[in-house]
C-alpha positions in Angstrom: 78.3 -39.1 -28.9 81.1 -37.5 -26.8 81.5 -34.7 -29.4 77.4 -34.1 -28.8 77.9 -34.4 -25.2 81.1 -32.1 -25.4 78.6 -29.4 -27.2 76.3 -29.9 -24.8 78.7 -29.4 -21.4 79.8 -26.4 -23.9 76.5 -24.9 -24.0 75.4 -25.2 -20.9 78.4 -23.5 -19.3 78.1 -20.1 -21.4 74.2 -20.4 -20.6 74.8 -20.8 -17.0 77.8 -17.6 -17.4 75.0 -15.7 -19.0 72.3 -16.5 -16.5 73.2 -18.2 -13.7 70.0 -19.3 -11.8 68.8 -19.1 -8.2 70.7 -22.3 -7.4 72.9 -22.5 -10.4 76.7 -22.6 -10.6 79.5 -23.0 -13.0 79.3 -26.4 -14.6 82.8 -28.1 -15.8 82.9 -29.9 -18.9 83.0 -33.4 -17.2 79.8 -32.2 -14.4 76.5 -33.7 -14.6 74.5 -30.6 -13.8 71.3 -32.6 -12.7 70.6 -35.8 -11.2 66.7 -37.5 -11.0 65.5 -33.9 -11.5 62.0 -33.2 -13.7 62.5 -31.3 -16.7 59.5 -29.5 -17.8 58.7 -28.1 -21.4 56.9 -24.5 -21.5 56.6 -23.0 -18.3 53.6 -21.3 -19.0 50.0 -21.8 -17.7 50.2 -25.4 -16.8 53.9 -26.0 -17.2 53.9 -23.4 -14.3 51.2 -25.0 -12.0 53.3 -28.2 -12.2 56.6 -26.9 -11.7 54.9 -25.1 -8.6 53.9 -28.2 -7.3 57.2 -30.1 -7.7 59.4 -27.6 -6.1 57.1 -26.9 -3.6 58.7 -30.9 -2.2 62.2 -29.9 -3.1 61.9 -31.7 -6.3 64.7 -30.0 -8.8 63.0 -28.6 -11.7 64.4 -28.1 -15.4 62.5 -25.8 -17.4 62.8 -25.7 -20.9 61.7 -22.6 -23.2 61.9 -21.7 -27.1 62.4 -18.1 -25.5 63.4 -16.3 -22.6 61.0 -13.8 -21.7 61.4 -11.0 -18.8 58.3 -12.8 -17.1 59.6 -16.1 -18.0 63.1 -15.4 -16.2 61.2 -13.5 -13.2 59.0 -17.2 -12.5 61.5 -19.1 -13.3 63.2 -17.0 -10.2 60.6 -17.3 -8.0 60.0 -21.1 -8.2 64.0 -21.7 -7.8 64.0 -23.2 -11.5 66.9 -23.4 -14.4 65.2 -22.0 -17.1 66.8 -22.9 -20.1 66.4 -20.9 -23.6 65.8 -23.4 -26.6 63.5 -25.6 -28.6 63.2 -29.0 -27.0 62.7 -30.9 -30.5 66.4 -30.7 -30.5 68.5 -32.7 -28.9 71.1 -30.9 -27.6 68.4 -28.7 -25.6 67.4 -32.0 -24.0 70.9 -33.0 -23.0 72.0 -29.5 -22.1 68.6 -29.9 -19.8 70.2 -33.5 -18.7 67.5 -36.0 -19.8 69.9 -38.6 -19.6 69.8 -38.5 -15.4 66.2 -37.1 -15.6 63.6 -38.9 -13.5 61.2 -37.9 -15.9 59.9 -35.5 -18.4 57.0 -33.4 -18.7 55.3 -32.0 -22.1 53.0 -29.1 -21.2 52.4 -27.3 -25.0 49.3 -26.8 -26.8 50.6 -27.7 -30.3 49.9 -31.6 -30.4 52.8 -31.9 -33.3 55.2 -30.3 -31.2 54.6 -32.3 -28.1 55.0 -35.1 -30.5 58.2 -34.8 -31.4 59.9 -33.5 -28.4 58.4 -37.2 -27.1 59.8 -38.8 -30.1 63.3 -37.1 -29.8 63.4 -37.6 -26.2 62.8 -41.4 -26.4 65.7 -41.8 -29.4 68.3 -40.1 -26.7 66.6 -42.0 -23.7 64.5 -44.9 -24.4 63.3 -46.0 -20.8 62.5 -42.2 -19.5 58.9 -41.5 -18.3 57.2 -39.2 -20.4 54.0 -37.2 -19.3 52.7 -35.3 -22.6 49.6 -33.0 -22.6 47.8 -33.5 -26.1 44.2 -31.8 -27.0 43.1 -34.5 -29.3 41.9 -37.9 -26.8 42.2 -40.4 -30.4 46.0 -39.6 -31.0 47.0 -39.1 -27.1 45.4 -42.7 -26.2 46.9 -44.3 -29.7 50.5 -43.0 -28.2 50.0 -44.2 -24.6 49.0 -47.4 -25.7 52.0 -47.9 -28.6 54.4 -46.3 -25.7 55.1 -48.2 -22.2 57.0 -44.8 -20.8 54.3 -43.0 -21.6 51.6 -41.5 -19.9 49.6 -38.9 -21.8 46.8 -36.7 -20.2 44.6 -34.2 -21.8 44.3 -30.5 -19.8 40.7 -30.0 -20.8 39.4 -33.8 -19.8 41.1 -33.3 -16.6 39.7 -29.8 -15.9 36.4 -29.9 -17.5 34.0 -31.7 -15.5 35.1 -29.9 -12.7 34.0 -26.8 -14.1 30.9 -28.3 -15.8 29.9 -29.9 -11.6 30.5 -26.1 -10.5 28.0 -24.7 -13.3 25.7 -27.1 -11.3 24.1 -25.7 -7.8 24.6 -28.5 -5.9 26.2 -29.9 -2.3 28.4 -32.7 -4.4 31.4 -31.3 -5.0 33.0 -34.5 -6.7 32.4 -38.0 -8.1 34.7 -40.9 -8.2 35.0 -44.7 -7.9 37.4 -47.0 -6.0 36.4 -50.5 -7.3 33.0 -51.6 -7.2 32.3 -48.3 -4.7 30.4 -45.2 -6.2 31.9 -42.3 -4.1 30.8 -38.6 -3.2 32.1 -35.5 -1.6 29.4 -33.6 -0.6 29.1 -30.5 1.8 25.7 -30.8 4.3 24.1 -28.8 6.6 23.3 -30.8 10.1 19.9 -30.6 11.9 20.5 -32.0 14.8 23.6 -32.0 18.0 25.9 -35.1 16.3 29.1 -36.6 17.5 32.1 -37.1 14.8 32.7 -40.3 16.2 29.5 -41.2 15.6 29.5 -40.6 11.9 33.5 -41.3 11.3 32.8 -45.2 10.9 30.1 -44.4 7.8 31.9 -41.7 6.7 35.2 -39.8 6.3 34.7 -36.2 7.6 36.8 -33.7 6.4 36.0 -30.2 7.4 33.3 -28.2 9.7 32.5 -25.1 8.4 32.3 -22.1 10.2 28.7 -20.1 10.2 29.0 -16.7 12.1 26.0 -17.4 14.3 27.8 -20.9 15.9 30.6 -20.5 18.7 34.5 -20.0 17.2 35.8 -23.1 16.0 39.8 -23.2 16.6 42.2 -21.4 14.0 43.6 -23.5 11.3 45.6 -22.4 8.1 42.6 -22.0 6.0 41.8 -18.6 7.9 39.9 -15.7 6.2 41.4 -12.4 6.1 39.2 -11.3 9.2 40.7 -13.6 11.6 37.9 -16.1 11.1 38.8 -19.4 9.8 36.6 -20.5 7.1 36.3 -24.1 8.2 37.8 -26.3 10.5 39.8 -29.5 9.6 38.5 -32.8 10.8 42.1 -35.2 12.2 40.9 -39.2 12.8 39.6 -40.0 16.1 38.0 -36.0 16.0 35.6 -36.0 19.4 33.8 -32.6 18.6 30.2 -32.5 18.4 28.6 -31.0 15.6 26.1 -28.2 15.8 22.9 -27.9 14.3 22.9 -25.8 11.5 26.7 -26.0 11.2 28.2 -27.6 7.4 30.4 -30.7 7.6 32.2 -31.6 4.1 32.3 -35.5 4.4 33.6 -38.1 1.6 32.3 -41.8 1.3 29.5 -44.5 -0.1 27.0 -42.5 -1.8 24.5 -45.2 -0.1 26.2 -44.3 3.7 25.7 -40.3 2.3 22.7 -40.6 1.5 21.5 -42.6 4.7 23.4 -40.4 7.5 20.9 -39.2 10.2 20.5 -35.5 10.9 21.8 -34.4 7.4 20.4 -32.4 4.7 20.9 -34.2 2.1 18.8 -34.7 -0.4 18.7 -38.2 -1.9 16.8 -37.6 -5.3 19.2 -35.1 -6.0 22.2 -37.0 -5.5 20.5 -40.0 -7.3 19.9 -37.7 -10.4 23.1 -35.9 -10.2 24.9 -39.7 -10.0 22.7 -40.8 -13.0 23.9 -37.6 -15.3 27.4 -38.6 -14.2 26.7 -42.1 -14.9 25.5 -40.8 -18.7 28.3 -38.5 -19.1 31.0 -41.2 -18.1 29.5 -43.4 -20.2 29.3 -41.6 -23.5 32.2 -41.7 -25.3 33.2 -38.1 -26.2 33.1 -37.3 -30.1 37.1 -36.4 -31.2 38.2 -33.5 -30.8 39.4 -31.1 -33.7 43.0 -30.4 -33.4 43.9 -26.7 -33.2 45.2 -26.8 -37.1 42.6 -28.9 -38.6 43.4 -29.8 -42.3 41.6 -28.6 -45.0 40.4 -32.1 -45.9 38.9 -32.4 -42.1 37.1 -29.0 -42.8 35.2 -29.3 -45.7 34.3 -32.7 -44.7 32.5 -31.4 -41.2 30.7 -28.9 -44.3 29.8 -31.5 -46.5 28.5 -33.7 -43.3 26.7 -30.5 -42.0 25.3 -29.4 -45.3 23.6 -32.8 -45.6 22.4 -33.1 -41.9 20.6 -29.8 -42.0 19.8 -29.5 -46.1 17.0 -32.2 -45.8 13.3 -33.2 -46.2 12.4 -30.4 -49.0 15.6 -30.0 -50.3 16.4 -34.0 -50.9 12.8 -33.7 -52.8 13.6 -31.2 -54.9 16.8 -32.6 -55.4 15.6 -36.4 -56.6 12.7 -34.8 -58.3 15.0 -32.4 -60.6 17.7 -35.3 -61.4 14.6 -37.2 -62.5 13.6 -34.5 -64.5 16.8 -34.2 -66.1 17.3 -37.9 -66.8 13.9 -38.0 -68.4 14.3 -35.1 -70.6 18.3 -36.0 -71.6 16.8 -39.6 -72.8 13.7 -38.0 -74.2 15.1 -35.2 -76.1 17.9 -37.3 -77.4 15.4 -39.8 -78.7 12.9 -37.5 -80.3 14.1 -34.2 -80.6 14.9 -32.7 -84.4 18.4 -31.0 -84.7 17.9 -27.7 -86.2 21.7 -26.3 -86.4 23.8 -27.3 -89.5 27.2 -26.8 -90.0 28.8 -24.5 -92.4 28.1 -26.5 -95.4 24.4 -26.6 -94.4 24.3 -30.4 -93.1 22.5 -30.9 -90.4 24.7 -31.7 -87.0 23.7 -34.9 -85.4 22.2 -34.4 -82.2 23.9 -36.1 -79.7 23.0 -37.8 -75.9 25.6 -34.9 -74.7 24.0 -32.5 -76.8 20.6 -33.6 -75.0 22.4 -33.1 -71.7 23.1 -29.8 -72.4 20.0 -29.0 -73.9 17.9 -29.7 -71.0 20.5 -28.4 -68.1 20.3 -24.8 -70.6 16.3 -25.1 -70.3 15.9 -26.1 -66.6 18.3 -23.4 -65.4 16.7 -20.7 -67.7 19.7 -19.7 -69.3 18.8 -20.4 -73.5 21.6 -19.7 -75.4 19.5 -19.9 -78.4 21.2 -22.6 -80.5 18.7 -25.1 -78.9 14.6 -24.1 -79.4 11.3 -26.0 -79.3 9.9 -23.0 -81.9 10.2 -25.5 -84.7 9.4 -28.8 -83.2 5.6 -30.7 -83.5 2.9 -30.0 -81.2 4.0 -32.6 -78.7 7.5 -31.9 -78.7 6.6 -28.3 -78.0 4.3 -29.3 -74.7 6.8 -31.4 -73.3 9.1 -28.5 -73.7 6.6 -25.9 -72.1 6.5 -28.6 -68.7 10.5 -28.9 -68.8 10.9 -24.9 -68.6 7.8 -24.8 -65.8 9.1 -27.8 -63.8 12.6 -26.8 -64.2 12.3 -23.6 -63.0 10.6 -24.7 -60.1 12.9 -27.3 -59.1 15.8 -25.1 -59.6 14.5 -22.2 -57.8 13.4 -24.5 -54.6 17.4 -25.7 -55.3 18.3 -22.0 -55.2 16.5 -20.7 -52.0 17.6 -23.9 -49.5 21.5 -23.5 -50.8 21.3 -19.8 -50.3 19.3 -19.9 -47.1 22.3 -22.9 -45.7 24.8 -20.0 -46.9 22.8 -16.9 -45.4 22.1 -19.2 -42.0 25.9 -19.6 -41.8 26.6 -16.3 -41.9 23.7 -15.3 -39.7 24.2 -18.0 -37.0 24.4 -15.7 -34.5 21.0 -14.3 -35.0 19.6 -18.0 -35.1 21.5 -18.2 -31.8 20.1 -15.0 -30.3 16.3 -16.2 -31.2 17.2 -19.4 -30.0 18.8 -18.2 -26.5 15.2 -16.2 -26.2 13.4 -18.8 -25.5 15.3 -20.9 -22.5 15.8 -19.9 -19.1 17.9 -21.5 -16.1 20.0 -22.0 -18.5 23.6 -22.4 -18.5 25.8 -20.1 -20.6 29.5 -21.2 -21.9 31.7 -18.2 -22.9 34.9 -19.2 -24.6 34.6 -22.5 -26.8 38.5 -23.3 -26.8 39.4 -26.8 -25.7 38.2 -26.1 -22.5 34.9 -24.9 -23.0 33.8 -27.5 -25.6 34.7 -30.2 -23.4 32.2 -28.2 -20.6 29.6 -27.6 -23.0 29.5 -31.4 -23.7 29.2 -32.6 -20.2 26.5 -30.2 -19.4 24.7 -31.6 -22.8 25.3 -35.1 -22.0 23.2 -34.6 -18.2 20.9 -32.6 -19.9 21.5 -29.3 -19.2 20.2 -26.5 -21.4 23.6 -24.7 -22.7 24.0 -21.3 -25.0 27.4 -21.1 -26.2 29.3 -18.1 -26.9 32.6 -17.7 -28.9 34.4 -14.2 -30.1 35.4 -15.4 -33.4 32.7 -17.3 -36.2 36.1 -19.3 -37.1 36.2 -21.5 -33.8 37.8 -25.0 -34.1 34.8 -26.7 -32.9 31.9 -24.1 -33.8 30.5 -26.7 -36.1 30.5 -29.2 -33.5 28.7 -27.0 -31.4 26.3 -26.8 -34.1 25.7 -29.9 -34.8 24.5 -30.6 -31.0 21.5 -28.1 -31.5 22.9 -25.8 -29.0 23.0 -21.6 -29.8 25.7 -20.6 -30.7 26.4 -16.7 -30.3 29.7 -14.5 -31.6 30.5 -11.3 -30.0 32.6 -10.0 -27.2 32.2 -11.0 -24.0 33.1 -8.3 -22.1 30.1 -6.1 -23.9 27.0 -6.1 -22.2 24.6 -6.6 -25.6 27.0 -10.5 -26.3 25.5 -11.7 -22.7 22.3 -10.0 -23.3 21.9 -12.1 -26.3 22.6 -14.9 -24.5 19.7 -14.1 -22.6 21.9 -13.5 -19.4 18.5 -12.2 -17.4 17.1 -15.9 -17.3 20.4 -18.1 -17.1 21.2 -19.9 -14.0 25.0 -20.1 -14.2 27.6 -17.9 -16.6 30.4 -19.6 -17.3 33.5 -17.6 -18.3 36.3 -19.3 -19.8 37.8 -17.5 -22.2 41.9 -17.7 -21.7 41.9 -13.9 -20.9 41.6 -13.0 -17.0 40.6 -9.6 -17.4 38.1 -10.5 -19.8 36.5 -13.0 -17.9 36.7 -10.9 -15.0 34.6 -7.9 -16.8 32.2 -10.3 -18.2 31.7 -11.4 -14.9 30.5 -7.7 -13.4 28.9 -6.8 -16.3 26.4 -10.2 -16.3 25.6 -9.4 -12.4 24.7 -6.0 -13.0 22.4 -7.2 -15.9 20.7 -9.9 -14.4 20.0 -7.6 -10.9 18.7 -5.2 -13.1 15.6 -8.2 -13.3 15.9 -9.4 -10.6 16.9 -6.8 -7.5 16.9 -8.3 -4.2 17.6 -12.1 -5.2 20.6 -14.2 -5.1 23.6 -13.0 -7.8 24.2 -14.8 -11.0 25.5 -18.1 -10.3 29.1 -17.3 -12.1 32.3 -20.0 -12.5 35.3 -18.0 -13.6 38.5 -19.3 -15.1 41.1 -17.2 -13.9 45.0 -18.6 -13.9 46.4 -16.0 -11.4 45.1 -17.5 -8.1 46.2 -14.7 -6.4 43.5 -12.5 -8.6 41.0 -15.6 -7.7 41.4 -14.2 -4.0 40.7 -10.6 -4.5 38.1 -11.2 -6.5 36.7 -13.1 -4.2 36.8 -10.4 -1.0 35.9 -7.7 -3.1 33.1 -8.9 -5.8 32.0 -12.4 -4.0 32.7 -14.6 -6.5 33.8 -17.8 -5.1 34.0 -20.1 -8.0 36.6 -19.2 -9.4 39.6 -22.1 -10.5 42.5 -22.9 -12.8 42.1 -25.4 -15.4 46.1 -25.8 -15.0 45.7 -26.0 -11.2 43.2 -28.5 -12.1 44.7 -30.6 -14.4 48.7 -30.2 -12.9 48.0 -32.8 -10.2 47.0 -35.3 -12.9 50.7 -34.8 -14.6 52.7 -34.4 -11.5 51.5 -38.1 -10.3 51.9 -39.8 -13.3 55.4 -38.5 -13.5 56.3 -39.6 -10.2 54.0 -42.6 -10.4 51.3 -42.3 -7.8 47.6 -42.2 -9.5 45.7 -39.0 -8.8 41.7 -40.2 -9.5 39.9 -37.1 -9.3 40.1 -33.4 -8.1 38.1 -30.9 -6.8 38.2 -27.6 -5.3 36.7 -26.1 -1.9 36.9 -22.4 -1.8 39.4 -22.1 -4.4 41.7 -24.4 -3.1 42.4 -27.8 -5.1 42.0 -31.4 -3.0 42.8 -34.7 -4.7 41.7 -37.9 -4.1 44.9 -39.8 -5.3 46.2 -44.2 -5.2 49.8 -44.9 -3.6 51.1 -48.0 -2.4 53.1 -48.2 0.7 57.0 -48.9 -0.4 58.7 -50.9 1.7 61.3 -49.9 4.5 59.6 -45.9 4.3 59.2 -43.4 7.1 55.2 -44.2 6.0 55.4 -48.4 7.0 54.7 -49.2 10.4 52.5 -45.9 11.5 48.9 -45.5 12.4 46.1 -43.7 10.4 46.5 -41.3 12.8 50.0 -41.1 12.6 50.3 -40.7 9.1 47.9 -37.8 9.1 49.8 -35.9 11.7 52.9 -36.0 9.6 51.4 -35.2 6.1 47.6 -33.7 6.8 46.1 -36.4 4.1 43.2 -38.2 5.4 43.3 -41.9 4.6 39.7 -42.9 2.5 40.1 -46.5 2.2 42.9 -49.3 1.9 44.0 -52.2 0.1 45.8 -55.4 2.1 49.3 -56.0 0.8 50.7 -59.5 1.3 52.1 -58.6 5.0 50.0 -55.6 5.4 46.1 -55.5 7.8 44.0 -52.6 6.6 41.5 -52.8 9.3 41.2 -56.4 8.8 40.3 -56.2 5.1 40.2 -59.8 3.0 43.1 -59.6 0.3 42.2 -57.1 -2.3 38.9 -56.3 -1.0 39.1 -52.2 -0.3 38.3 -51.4 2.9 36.6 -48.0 3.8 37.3 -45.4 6.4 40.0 -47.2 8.6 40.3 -46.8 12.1 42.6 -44.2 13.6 45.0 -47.1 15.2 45.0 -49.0 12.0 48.7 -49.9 11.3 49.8 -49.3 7.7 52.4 -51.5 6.1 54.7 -52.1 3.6 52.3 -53.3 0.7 49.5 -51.9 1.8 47.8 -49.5 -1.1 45.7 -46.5 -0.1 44.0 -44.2 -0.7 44.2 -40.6 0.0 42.5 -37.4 0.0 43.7 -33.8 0.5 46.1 -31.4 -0.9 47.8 -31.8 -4.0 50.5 -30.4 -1.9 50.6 -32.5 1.1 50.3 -35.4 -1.7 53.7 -34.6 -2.6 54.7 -34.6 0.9 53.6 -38.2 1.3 55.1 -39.2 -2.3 58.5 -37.8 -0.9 58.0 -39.8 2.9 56.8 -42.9 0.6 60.9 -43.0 -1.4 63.0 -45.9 0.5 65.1 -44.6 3.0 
């Protein structure tokens, strides 16, 4: 062990000579580097989100990387991370990253093997570390967090996808979630009538008033547009203001209190549908997901399952009817038939149940060798024979036209997918069927929603699957204008872009609004969600081609890993003009800045509105009866050590709290 550890100390000083970090210094052989400090593996696409996240609190971040890359180094710079060159199955990268006086680890790959032994290796050198590991297939991840107490393992496309798959969706509900027995909303709403905040504040929990151009300036906040007018204004507790008619207020609560607030346009059917679908979708458990190397046996067995899903009715007919026919005419033949063919000595060869066999499988297929005839056989023999060659070549050829037409179809899908696309409209269209878009294809199928798929290669992981939900499936380039026209882009209601490439995306996404206001001039734009990573890009896009819906499925899921890794619960997420909220579960640690202040209180120092509470054994959320969760607490309510709430706001600001929630 000392020798390792010598190695390591070894290692890590010529790494830190070589490329000495932001923050980085020469380490002695006897230093610990890093002390309770997060090491993250990839820092690439959500490895980056997170580390964003964590840094952004003064957390000390660790980055691990099979190789340095000129971007890599450059991030790595402007986060204030070590970035350390190596591969983190092996275990002096882990101790050169310090994982023995880690707080935690965090596995962001793609490649489910990979994460899986990096966890395996880290637990040998550091049994009682918590682990956070991304992994694409749900069956294995929730086989290892059960087997595992350390471990807490998420999936990037679960987290993200149903936010994506709600944004496809015109509605005024921006999220779902439950706390207990409670069915919660956040919805946006348009008020009719002049309405105090304190009047709505004890049903609700308002967050933000948007600003409309026609109503008086609302006060500057740090949400401001580029043109000096602030897109909405942020709601503290005990907020006096009266709202305007006309003006938007996005609120969070009951879905019954929602539902039954005066003066708002909110439409209760819909919400009651939209809850139902959500309902449905939560509900249904998900099929498992292909991994991104599927073996060969997996493969052919999705073939085999879809060859005898969509090869039936005729085909099973024709099937039975010609291994009756062949059964019959084996037993018969071998029974009755006279041998012809002698040996060289002239004897005659006995005919044989195989020699039937292959007799009748020569005639059926209409291939006759010759060394087997009916030219010489009695009148009967000679009929039977003229109704095997006629009903054999029937059954064969019926064989013959489904197994080629399965073979042709296959090959043609995406002409069956065009033909099929033809016919919807107000459809939604899926682009990109990676992780990420299959999971969003198969919430919008579970509520119902009429999908097209559309994928640039006809070798797509979970094409079959698509497939085998009856939905079109079309290859071609996305960024041509003919792939979305196929797609039938001039009726859809929503284009969703989620291919991994930004620029792609990003073309698709002009090219679809051009095509569809070539239809329809003068109406609203093509509803369009775009997956874009670079949330800088997300911005300019949005001031230059007004597309607002626009997120990152890392900035999505990150939240998810970076509370599980420093133990708070993060329940949902959501965006509002491209920036993520959280609704998230802490409880109040004892002798924290956080114990002793007032709703109010609290929010002043970390901007995170407090939804509901919990009692803890000396703690009095609004007078709540022990475990019971108490909505919407006052502003003057008193939190207390024990107490468990929870919050909703920034991901940021969560981390904020998480920091002012450590004991002093």
């Amino acid at each position: 062990m000392d020798n390792s550890k010598n190695k390591a100390d070894n290692a890590l000083k010529d790494y830190t000579n070589y490329y000495p970090g932001p923050d980085s210094h020469h380490v002695s052989a006897n230093e610990v580097p890093w002390r309770d400090h997060i090491i993250v593996c990839e820092l690439q696409t959500l490895g980056l989100r997170v580390a964003e996240q964590l840094v952004a609190v003064g957390l000390e971040v660790v980055a691990i990387e099979v190789r340095k890359t000129h971007n890599l180094i450059h991030q790595a710079e402007r986060l204030n991370v070590t970035l350390i060159e190596g591969d983190a199955r092996d275990p002096e990268t882990l101790q050169q990253a310090g994982l023995e006086h880690a707080a935690a680890l965090i596995v962001c790959g793609k490649n489910d093997l990979v994460n899986l032994q990096i966890i395996l290796e880290a637990r040998r050198l550091c049994e009682d570390l918590r682990i956070v590991a991304n992994f694409a297939d749900p069956q294995l991840g929730l086989e290892l967090d059960q087997a595992v107490e350390t471990l807490s393992v998420l999936s990037l496309p679960q987290k993200a996808g149903p936010t994506f798959a709600d944004a496809c969706l015109s509605s005024s509900i921006l999220d779902f979630y439950t706390l207990g027995e409670n069915e919660m909303a956040v919805v946006k709403a348009r008020f009719t009538r002049p309405t105090s905040l304190a009047q709505i504040s004890t049903k609700v929990l308002p967050l933000f008033v948007w600003h409309t151009d026609n109503l008086p300036s609302l006060s500057k906040t740090a949400s401001d547009r580029p043109d000096d007018k602030p897109a909405w204004l942020e709601v503290p507790p005990g907020d006096q203001q009266t709202i305007l008619p006309g003006q938007y207020v996005t609120m969070a609560g009951r879905i019954d209190d929602l539902i039954k607030l005066p003066g708002v346009e909110l439409n209760e059917k819909e919400v009651l549908e939209t809850l139902a679908r959500y309902k449905h979708q939560t509900s249904t458990h998900p099929p498992r997901h292909k991994s991104n190397n599927p073996r060969l046996s997996s493969q052919v067995k999705a073939i085999l399952h879809q060859l005898l899903n969509e090869l039936k009715g005729p085909f099973r007919y024709a099937l039975w009817a010609l291994g009756l026919i062949v059964v019959f005419s084996t037993l018969l033949l071998w029974r009755f038939y006279r041998n012809n063919v002698t040996d060289t000595q002239g004897n005659v060869l006995e005919f044989s149940l195989l020699d039937a066999l292959y007799f009748t499988i020569t005639v059926v297929t209409s291939v006759g060798f010759g060394d087997h005839n009916f030219a010489q056989q009695d009148g009967l023999m000679k009929i039977f024979g003229i109704l095997l060659i006629l009903l054999g070549v029937a059954s064969t050829s019926v064989l013959y036209a489904f197994v080629a037409n399965f073979i042709i179809t296959r090959r043609l899908a995406q002409t069956l997918g065009r033909e099929q696309a033809t016919e919807l409209n107000d459809h939604v269209i899926v682009c990109g069927l990676g992780a990420l878009g299959f999971e969003v294809v198969q919430s919008l199928n579970r509520q119902g929603v009429k999908v097209v798929a559309v994928d640039k290669s006809d070798q797509g992981a979970f094409n079959l699957d698509i497939q085998r939900l009856g939905i079109p499936l079309i290859f071609g380039d996305i960024s041509q204008p003919q792939t979305l026209r196929a797609a039938n882009v001039r009726q859809a209601s929503t284009l969703a872009l989620l291919t991994g490439d930004d620029l792609a995306n990003l073309k698709a996404a002009l090219s679809a609004r051009a095509e569809f206001a070539s239809l329809h001039p003068g109406d609203q734009p093509l509803h369009v969600v775009l997956r874009l990573f670079d949330l800088d890009l997300a911005e300019r896009v949005a001031e230059t081609f007004n597309i607002q819906t626009s997120y990152s499925a890392s900035g999505l899921a990150a939240p998810y890993f970076v509370g599980a890794a420093l133990e708070y619960e993060v329940i949902s997420t959501f965006y509002l003009r491209r920036q993520p909220f959280i609704v998230a579960r802490l409880v109040i640690n004892p002798a924290c800045p956080l114990t002793g202040q007032t709703v109010q209180q609290f929010y002043e120092a970390t901007q995170m509105h407090v939804l509901a509470g919990v009692i803890g054994q000396t703690g009095h959320i609004n007078g709540a009866v022990d475990g019971h969760i108490q909505l919407y607490p006052k502003p003057n309510t008193v939190l207390t050590s024990g107490d468990t709430v929870y919050l909703i706001g920034s991901p940021y600001e969560m981390l904020k709290v998480y920091r002012l929630n450590q004991r002093a």
